[in-house]
N, C-alpha and C positions, 0 to 999 in steps of 0.2 A: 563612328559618327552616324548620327541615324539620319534616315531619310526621310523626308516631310512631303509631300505633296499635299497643295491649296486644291478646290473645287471652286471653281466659280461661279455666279450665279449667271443665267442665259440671258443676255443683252438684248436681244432680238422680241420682240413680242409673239413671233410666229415661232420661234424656238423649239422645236419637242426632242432638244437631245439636252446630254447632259456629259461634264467631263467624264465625270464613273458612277455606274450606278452603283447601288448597294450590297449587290453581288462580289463586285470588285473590289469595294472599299473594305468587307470582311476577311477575302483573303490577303488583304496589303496588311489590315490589319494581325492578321494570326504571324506575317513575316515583320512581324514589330516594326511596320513603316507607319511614322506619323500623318495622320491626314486630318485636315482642315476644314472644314467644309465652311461656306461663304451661306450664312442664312438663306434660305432659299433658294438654293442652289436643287436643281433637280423640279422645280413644283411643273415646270412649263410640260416636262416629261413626265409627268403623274407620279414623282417622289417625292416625297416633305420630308422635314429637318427629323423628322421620327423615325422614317424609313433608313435613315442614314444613323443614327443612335442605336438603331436594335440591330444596326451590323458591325457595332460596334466603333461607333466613334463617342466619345462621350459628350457630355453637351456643355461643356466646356471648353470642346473643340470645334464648335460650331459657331463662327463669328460675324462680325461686322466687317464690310469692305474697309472700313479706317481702320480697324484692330491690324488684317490682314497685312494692309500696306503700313504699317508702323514697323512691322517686323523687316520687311525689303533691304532697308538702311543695314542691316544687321547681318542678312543673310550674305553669305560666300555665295553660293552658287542656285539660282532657281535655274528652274526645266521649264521649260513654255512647252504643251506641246498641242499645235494644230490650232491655236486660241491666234485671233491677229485683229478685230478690233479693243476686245477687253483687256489687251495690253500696250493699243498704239498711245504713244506720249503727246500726238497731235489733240487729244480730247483736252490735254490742261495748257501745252501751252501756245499751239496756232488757232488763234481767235479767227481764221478765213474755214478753218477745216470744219466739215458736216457734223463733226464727231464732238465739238469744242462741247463741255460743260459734261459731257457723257461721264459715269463714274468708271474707272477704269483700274485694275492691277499696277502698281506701279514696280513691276518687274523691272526698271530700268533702272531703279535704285541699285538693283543689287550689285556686287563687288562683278562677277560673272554672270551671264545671263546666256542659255543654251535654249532655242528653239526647234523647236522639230518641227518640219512641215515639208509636205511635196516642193514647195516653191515659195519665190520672196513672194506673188501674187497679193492682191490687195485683197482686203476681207469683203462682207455683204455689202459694204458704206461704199469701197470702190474707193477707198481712200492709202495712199502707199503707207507703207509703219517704218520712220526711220528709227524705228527699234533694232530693227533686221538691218540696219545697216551702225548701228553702235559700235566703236571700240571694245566696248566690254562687251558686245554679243559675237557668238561665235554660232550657223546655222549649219545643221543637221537634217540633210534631207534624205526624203524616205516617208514611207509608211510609220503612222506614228508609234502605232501598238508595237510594231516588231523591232523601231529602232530606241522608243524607248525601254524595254525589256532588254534587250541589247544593251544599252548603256544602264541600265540598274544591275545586268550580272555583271561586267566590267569594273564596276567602280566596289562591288562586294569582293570581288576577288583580291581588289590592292591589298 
């Protein structure tokens, strides 16, 4: 079963990171792991959808946040990792929360849903994610680079 990793695009206007840059999406790529990229994902960190093509993603793998989340319903298991307002569910459905109308991953579609991150802590908005507190999420803490490399050899080895 192959592995997918989405890129998201940076929600913040001050933003200047990015899930992976282009560096990292060539070598996921040569380990035939599918990656997505969210249109514009990367520009806030000085990458464009180009920069992410000539590292090999092709440009049909480069989407709309509604293509994105059309797929969630489908998916067995996504990875969250270190991302907590661009997946909190309080953006669609608590009309009181800062985040309401915000466009957001609907990671909680999915069948399982694994987060990684130091801690349940609230994102920049200071708003809590009861994502991280889902039946179907299960939280993985840790550094994210080292525990998710961690759990991509783990799950290659079954």
């Amino acid at each position: 079963m192959p592995i997918k990793i989405c890129v998201p695009t940076e929600v913040r206007e001050d933003e200047q990171r990015v899930a992976l840059v282009p560096d990292v999406v060539k070598r996921l790529v040569k380990l035939e792991t599918i990656v997505e990229i969210q249109s514009g994902a990367g520009e806030l960190a000085g990458y464009g959808d180009e920069d992410f093509t000539e590292a090999g993603v092709p440009y049909d793998m480069i989407y709309d946040m509604d293509d994105v989340n059309a797929d969630f319903k489908n998916t067995t298991v996504t990875l969250v990792i270190g991302a907590n307002d661009v997946v909190n569910p309080s953006a669609k459905n608590d009309t009181s929360s800062p985040l309401y109308g915000m466009p957001i991953l609907d990671a909680m579609d999915s069948d399982n849903v694994i987060v990684i991150k130091r801690g349940r802590g609230t994102g920049f908005s200071g708003v809590e994610n009861p994502l991280f507190f889902a039946d179907n999420t299960k939280m993985l803490f840790g550094d994210g680079q080292k525990a998710a490399s961690e759990l991509i050899q783990a799950v290659k080895e079954l």
